[in-house]
C-alpha positions as CSV (number, residue, x, y, z in Angstrom):
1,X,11.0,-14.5,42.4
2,X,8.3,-12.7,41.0
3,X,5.9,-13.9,38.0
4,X,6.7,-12.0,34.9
5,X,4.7,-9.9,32.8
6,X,4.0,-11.8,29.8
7,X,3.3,-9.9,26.6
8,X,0.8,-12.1,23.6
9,X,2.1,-10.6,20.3
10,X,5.0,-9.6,18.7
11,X,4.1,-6.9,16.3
12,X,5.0,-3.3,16.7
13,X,2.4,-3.0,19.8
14,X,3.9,-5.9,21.8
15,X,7.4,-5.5,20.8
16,X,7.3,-1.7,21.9
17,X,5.7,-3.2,25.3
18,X,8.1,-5.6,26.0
19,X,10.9,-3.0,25.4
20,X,9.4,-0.5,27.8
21,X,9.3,-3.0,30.0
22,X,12.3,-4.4,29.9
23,X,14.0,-1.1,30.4
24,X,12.1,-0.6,33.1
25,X,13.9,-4.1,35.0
26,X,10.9,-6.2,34.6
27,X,11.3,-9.5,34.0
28,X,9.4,-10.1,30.4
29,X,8.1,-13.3,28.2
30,X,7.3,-12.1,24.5
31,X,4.6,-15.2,23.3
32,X,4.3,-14.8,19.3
33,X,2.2,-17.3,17.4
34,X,3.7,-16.4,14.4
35,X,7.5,-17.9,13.4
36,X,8.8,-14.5,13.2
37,X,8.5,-10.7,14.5
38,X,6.6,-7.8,13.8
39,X,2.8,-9.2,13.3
40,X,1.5,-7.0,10.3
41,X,4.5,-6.0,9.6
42,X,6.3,-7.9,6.8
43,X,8.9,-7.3,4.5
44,X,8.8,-9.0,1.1
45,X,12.9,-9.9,0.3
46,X,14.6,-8.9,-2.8
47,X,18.0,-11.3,-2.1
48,X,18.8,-10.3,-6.1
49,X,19.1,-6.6,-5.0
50,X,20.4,-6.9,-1.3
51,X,16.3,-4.9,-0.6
52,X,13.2,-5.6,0.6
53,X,10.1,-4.0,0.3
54,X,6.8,-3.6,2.6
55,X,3.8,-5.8,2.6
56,X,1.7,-4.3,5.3
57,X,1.9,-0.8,6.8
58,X,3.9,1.5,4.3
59,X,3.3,5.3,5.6
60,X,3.1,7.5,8.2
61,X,2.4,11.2,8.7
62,X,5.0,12.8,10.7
63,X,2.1,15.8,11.4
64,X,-0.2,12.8,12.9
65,X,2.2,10.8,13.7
66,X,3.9,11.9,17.0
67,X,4.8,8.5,18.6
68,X,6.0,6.7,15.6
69,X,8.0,9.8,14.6
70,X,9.4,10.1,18.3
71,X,10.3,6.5,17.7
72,X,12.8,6.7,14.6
73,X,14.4,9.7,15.5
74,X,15.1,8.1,19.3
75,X,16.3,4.7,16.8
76,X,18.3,7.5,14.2
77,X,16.1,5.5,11.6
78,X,16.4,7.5,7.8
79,X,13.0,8.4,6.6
80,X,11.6,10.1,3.2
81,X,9.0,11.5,2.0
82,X,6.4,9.5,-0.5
83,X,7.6,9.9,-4.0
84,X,4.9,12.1,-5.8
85,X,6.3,13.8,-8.6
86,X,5.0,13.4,-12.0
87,X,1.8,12.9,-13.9
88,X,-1.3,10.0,-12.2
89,X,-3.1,7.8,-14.4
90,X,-6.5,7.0,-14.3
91,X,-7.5,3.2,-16.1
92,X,-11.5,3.6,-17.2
93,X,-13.7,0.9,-17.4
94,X,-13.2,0.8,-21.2
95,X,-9.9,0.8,-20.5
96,X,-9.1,4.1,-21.7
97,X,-6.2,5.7,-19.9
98,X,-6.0,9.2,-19.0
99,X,-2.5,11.2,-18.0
100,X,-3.2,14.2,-15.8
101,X,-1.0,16.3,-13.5
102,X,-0.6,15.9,-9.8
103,X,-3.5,18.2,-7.8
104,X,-1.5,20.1,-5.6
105,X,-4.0,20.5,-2.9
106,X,-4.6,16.6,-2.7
107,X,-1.2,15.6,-2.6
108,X,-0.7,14.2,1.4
109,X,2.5,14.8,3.4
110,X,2.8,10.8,3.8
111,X,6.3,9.6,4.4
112,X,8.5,5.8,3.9
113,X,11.0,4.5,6.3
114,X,14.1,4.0,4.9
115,X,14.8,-0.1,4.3
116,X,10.9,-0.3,5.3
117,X,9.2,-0.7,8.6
118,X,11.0,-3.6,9.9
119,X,13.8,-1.3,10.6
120,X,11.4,-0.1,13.6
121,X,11.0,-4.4,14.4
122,X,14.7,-4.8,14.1
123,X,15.6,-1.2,16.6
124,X,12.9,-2.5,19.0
125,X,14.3,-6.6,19.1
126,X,17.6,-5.3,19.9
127,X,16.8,-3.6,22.9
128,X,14.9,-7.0,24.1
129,X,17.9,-7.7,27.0
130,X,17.2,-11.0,28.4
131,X,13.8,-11.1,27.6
132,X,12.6,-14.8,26.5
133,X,10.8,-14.9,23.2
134,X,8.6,-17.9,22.5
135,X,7.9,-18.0,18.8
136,X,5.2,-20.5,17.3
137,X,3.6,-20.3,20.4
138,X,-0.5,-19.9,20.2
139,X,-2.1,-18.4,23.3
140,X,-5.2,-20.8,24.1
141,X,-6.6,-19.8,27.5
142,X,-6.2,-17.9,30.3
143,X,-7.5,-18.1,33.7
144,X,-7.6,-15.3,36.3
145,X,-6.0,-16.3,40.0
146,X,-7.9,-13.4,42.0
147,X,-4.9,-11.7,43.9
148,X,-2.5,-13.9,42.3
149,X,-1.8,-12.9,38.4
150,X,-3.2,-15.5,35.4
151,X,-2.4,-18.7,34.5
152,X,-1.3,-19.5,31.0
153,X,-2.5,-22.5,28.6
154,X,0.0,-22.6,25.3
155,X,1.0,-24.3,22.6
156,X,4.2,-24.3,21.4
157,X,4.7,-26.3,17.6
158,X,2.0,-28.9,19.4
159,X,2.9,-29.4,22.9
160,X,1.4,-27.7,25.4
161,X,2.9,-25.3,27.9
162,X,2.1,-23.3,31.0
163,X,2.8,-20.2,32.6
164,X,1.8,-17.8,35.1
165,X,2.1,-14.0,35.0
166,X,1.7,-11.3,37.1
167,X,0.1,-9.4,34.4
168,X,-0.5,-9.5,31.0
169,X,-0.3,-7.3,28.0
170,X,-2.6,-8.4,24.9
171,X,-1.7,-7.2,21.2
172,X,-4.4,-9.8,19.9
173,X,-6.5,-8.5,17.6
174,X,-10.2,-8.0,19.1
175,X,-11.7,-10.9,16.5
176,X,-9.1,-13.1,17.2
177,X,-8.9,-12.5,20.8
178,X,-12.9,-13.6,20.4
179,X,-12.8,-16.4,18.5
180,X,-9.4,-18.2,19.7
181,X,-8.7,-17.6,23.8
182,X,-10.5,-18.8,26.0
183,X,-11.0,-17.5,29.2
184,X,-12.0,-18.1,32.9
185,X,-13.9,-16.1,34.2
186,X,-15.6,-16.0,30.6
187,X,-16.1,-13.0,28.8
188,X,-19.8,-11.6,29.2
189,X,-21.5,-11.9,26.0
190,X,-21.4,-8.4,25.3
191,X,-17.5,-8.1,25.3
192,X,-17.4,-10.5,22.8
193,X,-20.3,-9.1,20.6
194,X,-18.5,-5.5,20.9
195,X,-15.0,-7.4,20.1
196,X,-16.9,-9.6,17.3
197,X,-18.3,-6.3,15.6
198,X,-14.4,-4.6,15.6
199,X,-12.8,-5.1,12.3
200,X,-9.2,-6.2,12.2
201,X,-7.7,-3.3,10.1
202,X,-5.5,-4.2,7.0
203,X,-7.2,-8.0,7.3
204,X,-9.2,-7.9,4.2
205,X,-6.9,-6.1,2.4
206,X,-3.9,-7.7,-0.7
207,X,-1.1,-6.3,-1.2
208,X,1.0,-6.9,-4.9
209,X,4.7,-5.4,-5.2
210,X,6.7,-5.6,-8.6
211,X,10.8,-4.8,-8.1
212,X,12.9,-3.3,-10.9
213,X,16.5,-2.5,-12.0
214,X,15.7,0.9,-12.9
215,X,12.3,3.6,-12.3
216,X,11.0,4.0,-15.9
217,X,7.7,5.2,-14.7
218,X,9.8,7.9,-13.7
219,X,11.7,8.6,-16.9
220,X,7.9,8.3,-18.4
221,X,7.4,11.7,-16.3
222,X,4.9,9.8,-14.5
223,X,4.5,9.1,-10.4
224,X,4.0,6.1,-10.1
225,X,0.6,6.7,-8.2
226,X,-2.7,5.3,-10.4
227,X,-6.5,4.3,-9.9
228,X,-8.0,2.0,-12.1
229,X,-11.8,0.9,-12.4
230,X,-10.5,-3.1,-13.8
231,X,-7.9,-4.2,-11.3
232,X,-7.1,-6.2,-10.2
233,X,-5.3,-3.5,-8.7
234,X,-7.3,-1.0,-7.7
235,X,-4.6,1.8,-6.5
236,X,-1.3,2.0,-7.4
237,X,2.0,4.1,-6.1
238,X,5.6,4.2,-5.9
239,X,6.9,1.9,-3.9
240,X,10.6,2.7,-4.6
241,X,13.1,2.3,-1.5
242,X,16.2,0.5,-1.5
243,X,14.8,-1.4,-4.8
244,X,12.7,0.8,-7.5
245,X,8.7,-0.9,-6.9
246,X,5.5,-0.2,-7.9
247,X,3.0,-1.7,-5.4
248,X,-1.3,-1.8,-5.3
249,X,-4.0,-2.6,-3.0
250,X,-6.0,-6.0,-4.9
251,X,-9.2,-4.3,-5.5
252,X,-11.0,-7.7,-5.6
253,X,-12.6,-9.3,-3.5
254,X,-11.3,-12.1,-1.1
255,X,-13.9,-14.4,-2.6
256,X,-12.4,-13.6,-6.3
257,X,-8.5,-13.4,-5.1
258,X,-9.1,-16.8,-3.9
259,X,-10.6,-18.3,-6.9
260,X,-8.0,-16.9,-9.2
261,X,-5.2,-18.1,-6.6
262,X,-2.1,-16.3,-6.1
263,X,0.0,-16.9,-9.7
264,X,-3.0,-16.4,-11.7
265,X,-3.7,-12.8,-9.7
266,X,-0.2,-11.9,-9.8
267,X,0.0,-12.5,-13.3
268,X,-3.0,-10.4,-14.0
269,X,-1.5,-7.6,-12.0
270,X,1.7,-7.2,-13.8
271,X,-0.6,-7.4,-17.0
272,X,-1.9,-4.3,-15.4
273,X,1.4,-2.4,-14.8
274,X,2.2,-3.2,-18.3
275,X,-0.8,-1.6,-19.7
276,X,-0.3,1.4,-17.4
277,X,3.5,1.8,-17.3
278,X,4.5,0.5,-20.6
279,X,6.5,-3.4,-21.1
280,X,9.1,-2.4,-19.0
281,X,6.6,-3.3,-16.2
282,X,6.0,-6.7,-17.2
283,X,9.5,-8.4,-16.4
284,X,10.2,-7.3,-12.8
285,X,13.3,-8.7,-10.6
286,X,11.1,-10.0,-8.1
287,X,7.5,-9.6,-7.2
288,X,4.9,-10.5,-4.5
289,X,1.8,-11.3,-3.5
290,X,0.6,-10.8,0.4
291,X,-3.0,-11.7,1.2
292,X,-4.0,-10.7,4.7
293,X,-7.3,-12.2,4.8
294,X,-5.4,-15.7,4.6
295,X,-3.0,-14.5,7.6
296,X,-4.7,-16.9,10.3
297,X,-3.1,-14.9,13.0
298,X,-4.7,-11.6,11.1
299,X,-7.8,-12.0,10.2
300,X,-10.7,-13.9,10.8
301,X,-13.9,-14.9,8.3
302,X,-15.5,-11.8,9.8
303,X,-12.8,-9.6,7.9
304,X,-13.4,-11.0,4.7
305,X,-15.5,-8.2,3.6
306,X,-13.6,-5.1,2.4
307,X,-14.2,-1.9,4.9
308,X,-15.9,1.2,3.6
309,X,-14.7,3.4,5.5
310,X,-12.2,3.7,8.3
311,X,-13.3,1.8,12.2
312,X,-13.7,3.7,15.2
313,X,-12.0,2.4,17.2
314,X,-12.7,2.6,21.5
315,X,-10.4,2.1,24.3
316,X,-10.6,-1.6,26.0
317,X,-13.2,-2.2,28.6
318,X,-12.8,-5.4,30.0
319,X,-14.8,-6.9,33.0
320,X,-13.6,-5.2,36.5
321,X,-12.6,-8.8,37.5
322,X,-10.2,-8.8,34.9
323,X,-8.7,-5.3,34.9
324,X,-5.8,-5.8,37.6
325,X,-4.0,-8.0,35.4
326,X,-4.7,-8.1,32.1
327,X,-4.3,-4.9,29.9
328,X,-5.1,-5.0,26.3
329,X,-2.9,-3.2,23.2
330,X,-2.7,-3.4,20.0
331,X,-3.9,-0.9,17.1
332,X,-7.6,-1.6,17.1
333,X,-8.1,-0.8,21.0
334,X,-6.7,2.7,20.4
335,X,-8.9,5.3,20.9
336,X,-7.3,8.4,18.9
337,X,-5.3,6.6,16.1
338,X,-7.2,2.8,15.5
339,X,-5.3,0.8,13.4
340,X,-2.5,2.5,12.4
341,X,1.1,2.1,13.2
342,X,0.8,5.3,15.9
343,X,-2.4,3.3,17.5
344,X,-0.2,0.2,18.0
345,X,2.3,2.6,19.8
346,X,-1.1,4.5,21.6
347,X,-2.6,1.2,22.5
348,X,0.6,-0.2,24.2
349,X,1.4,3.1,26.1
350,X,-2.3,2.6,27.6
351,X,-1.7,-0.5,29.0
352,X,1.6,0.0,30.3
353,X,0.5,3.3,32.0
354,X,-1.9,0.3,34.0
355,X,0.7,-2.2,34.4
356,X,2.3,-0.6,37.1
């Protein structure tokens, strides 16, 4: 019987992989160091309301967008556009607030999934037919058999396993794939000096969502979209789906999210809504609180520091002894769209299109 292709990481990259795959009769082993699905993405529950609400990747562009958007219509997943009607608010240093109306030519054509973007994780599971998922299960090394596929050191909730594939498909981010797999033949210095020097996107970035019974932010003739110059929240927008939420990037810095610790910042953030939305913002249903630079299987002490600007992000090149079997994905080894949800998708057609 032949070895299988064994895909390392179950966010949207390695999920949409080991579908593809499976569809196409290959015999597949999903490996997910996590104890769940769906990597960066991550739904924050609501069990009071029967909702959830998004924690890591919240839009997509439809006009930018092709493969994700090719996606949910093939899945018949509900989408909708971002909620932007209404007045912004701008919080001033001196903590003066000022109301002003929506700039049409800035507003974006962003759009929401409807129950959030696991409903892409929970589409793509589904169609995982006899695929075996190992969940807590850390990748440690990996050693090329020339003519012969890799060999596989694991480690499954402490014991060790391993396995042998005929190829290999990679979602780990670049950093991570750096610091924590090993690999024989090593990696020249200068593949992991370019991988070192790749950010992980989203991984210095917190992300705070506050639930409600009803959208009075809304009522208030306001959009739910803000900036503020205190913080801790730093941007603000609707985050209403099948709850009403407002939700904000943490403007601080990991250094300062850490020191205040995570009841002490949420507080200070629904402080915040309150002085921007009125005391109907202070009592929410449910709130949280997702720091990714604490996400050991996100980010590593190299993404501490917040990114100025968006990466570019390059296509893998791995040493020639290692491109016959081992094919990297994931969103920051996409070339066109780097570390968004349609890169994840870019990055794993890439490496299927070589794991023939």
């Amino acid at each position: 019987m032949s070895a299988p292709v064994v895909v390392i990481g179950a966010g949207l990259s390695g999920l949409y992989a080991a579908s593809q795959l499976c569809a196409a009769g290959r015999k597949v082993i999903l490996v997910e160091a996590r104890a769940r699905l769906g990597g960066r993405i991550l739904a924050g529950n609501i069990p009071e309301l029967g909702a959830s609400c998004d924690l890591g990747p919240t839009w997509y562009w439809p006009q930018w967008n092709p493969r994700v958007s090719a996606l949910l219509r093939k899945a018949g997943i509900a989408t909708f556009a971002q909620y932007q009607t209404g007045d912004d608010l701008i919080e001033l240093r001196d903590r003066g607030l000022i109301q002003q109306k929506k700039d049409p030519r800035y507003a974006n054509d962003s759009y929401r999934v409807r129950g959030g973007m696991t409903a892409l994780l929970h589409y793509l599971s589904d169609s995982l037919h006899g695929v075996d998922i190992k969940l807590n299960t850390k990748l440690i090394s990996m050693r090329l058999q020339e003519g012969d596929g890799i060999d596989l050191t694991l480690e499954q909730n402490g014991v060790c396993l391993h396995l042998h594939a005929s190829e290999v498909i990679s979602t780990i981010p670049p950093r991570l794939l750096a610091e924590t797999v090993n690999a024989d033949p090593p990696w020249p210095i200068e593949t992991l000096q370019s991988w070192k020097r790749t950010p992980t996107w989203m991984a210095p970035h917190a992300k705070f969502v506050a639930c409600y019974e009803k959208p009075f932010w809304r009522d208030a003739g306001l959009s739910g979209d803000a900036m503020s110059e205190i913080g801790p929240l730093s941007e603000i927008h609707d985050a209403s789906d099948t709850a009403y939420a407002l939700f904000g990037f943490v403007g601080f810095s990991s250094a300062q999210r850490s020191r205040l610790g995570e009841k002490q910042l949420s507080d200070m953030a629904l402080k915040q809504l309150g002085r921007l939305f009125g005391e109907a913002a202070l009592t929410p249903i449910a709130s949280h609180l997702k720091d990714w630079t604490t996400d050991a299987w996100t980010a590593t002490p190299l993404d501490a520091a917040a990114l100025r600007s968006h990466p570019v992000y390059q296509r893998p090149d791995l040493p020639q002894a290692w491109r016959r079997n081992l094919f990297l994905a994931g969103a920051e080894f996409a070339p066109t769209h780097g570390g968004f949800l349609e890169g994840a998708l870019e990055a794993a057609e890439n490496a299927l299109l070589s794991c023939q």
